[in-house]
C-alpha positions, 0 to 999 in steps of 0.5 A: 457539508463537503466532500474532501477531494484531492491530496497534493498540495500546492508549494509554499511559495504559492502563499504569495496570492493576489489581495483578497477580492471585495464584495464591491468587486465582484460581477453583479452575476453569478455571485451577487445574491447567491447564499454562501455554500461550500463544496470542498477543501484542497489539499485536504492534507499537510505537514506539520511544520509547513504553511499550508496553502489551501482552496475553499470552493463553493459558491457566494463565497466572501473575504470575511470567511475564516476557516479554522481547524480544532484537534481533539485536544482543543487546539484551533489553527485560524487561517489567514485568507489570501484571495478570494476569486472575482465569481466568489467560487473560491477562496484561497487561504493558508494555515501555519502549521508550525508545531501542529500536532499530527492527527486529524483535525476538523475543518470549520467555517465561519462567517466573521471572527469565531464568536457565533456560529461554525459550519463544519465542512469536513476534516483535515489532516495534519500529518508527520513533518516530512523526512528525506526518504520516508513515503506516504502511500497512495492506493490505487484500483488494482491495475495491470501495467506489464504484460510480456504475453500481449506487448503490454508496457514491454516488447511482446516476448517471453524474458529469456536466460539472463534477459532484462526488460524495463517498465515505464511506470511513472505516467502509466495507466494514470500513475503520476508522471513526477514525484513517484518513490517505490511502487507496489507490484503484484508481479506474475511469473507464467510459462517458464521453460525452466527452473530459475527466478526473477529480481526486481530492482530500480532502473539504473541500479545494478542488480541485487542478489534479493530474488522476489519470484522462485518458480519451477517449469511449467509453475504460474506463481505470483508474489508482491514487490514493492520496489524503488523507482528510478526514472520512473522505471523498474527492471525485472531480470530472469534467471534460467530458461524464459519466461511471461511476465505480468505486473498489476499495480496496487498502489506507490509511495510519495515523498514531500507534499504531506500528502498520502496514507501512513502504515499502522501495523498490527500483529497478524489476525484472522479476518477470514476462512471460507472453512470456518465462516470467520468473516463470510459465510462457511463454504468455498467459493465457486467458479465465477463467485465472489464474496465480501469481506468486512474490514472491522477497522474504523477509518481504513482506506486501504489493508495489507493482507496475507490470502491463502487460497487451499483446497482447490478442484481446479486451477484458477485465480483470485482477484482481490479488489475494493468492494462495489468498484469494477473488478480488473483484470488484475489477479493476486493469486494463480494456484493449481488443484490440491495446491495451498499457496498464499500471496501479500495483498494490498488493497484499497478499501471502499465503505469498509470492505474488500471482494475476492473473486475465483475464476474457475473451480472452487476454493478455501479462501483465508486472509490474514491483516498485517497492517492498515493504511489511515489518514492519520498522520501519527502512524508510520511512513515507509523509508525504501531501501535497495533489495539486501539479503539480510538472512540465510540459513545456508550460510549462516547471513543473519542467524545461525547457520542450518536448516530451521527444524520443525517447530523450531523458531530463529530470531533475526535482528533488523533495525531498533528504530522501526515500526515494520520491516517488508521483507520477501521470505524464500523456503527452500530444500523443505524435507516436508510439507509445512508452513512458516510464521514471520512474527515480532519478536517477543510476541506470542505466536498465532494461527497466521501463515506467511509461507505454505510448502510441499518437499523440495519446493522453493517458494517465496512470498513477501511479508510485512510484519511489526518489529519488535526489540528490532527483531522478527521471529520465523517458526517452521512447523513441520520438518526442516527447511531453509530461509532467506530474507531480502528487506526491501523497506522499512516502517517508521514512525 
């Protein structure tokens, strides 16, 4: 059996292939005598609509294989060989995907016209047809690509007031160089002198009013942006005071090729509470530990989690990484003792879990699935947008204007045609310490958090939710507080 590999698929002007090779043509050794064997499939993924060219290798290979795919409904695509090459290691051929339905189909070989016996060799994908501006996600290991404190991808230097600095992203720690449309960054705010905020936009485009870090003197805070990228760079930008900044990358977004993870999103759910043992065993988790959380969803390939860390003895950190790879020096949340305080994660996932590991102290752990990544092509790609204030309660921007009491909710309209919108979510001017729920519209409330807060603190956290009757709901539980809510993409199927 294979072992589907790579995703990129060749253009289709590549269909224009040498004739195919015959037996008589080959060399008398490696292929004279060697049984028929195949090793793998590339690409393994394409876009309805396309003639997707495709390359079978293996061994002893022969122009009278046909390789064939079959969905669930019966319909079959026999593709047509182009070349086969002189060693019989590889053979190339194309499928037309005119009218395919999105969805994964299964690969089979035979050898001669399909009247005896298949081998099946694995699946292929058949994804959406391709739309101007929509992504399909490619996760990778959790990576650091800026680090201000060390001279990693920037200058080494604090971002002073008013100070810009920009990194190179594409072609990065094994990033493609070419093809990149948004990133996703977990981006880090360490040592600031004062009060202020960060912002980060697209390199060249002029800089928004959105902010995706608000942190106080003295405060490490960390928050997921996913950003378009332009030249293959995104800016960050620094407020007031001076600053460390640390980026890891969590993955990017592709347009064109067919290739990559659609988003199914799903209505928050609890995967995991260390106080409970909903997921793992009941207990903190220690200085130096981590644990192993199960994914029950079949076919994942990477999750987007809301984690809270709570109940802290120290301050510390926790990393978040797939399961049974080396953990980096990436982290995903900085919190101090006593401290409550979520963060976004997305995360690649391997055999069907996520770890997470705390550095230092012992702390609760609560996680919180927003969506999964699959390879089914009928779920929804990711349409970026410029960073835009869609909501603030101080002005009235988006809903009615003033504060958000306690147990009150306010309904924002977004967009009619999506599946999700990813939104970064600010409470500010709090009068207590609670929480706030992003939830679809219409949909019943559950025991999910987005944002947790003391009084008077101003914090943010990205937030990607289901839109539902094009809108999403915000519930404050205790005092009152105000929101704000800067879009920075959509799902849409």
């Amino acid at each position: 059996m294979s072992t589907l590999t790579t995703l990129v698929l060749p253009a289709p002007e590549a269909a224009a292939a040498p004739a195919v090779v015959r037996a008589e043509d080959c060399p008398q050794d490696p292929c004279s005598d060697e049984p028929v064997a195949y090793t793998s499939l590339a690409p393994s993924a394409a876009a309805s609509g396309t003639k997707a060219v495709v390359t079978l290798t293996g061994s002893g290979l022969k122009a009278e294989l046909k390789l064939r795919i079959e969905n669930f409904s019966g319909d079959r695509i026999e593709a047509t060989t182009l070349s086969v090459a002189a060693d019989r290691r590889s053979l190339t051929a194309e499928f037309d995907l005119t009218g395919a339905p999105a969805g994964v189909w299964s690969l089979g070989v035979a050898d001669g016209p399909y009247t005896g016996a298949v081998s099946q060799t694995g699946t292929f994908t058949v994804t959406q047809p391709g739309t101007a501006g929509l992504g399909l996600y490619q996760p990778v290991a959790p990576t650091r690509l800026m680090d201000t404190r060390s001279g990693l991808g920037v200058p080494r230097a604090k971002v002073g007031p008013g100070g810009t600095v920009t990194l190179q992203v594409a072609g990065a720690a094994g990033l493609p160089a070419t093809g990149m449309t948004s990133v996703v960054l977990n981006v880090t705010a360490t040592n600031p002198t004062a009060a202020s905020f960060v912002s980060v936009y697209p390199d060249g485009a002029p800089r928004p009013s959105a902010s995706n870090l608000n942190f106080t003197a003295g405060r490490t805070i960390p928050n997921v942006v996913v950003v378009p990228v332009v030249n293959g760079k995104v800016s960050f930008y620094n407020h007031a005071g001076s600053v460390d900044l640390l980026a890891d990358v969590a993955g990017y977004y592709t347009v064109g090729d067919g290739s990559g993870l659609t988003y199914r999103p799903v209505r928050p759910i609890r995967l995991m509470d260390t106080r409970t043992g909903v997921g793992v065993p009941r207990g903190k988790v220690g200085p130096g530990q981590t644990v192993t959380m199960p994914v029950p969803e079949p076919g994942i390939r990477a999750v987007v989690l809301n984690v809270t860390a709570t109940n802290a003895t120290a301050s510390g950190f926790v990393s978040v990484y797939p399961y049974d790879t080396p953990r980096s020096s990436a982290s995903n949340l900085n919190f101090t003792a006593g401290q409550t305080i979520p963060n976004l994660v997305v995360v690649p996932v391997q055999y069907g879990k996520v770890t997470y590991y705390n550095h230092s102290g012992t702390v609760d752990l609560l996680a919180d699935v927003a969506g999964y990544f699959t390879v089914d092509g009928t779920d929804a790609a990711f349409e970026p947008v410029a960073p835009q204030r869609l909501m603030d309660t101080r002005t009235g921007l988006g809903v009615r204007k003033g504060k958000v009491g306690a147990r009150e909710i306010v309904t924002l309209p977004v967009r009619a045609d999506v599946d999700a919108v990813v939104l970064n979510v600010t409470a500010t001017g709090p009068t207590a310490s609670g929480f706030v729920q992003v939830f679809p519209d219409g949909t019943i409330r559950d025991t999910a958090s987005n944002l947790n807060f003391t009084a008077g603190q101003t914090i943010p956290n990205a937030v990607v939710v289901p839109v539902v009757n094009g809108k999403v709901s915000f519930y404050n539980h205790a005092g009152s507080v105000d929101l704000l809510a800067d879009v920075f993409g959509y799902y849409r199927s």
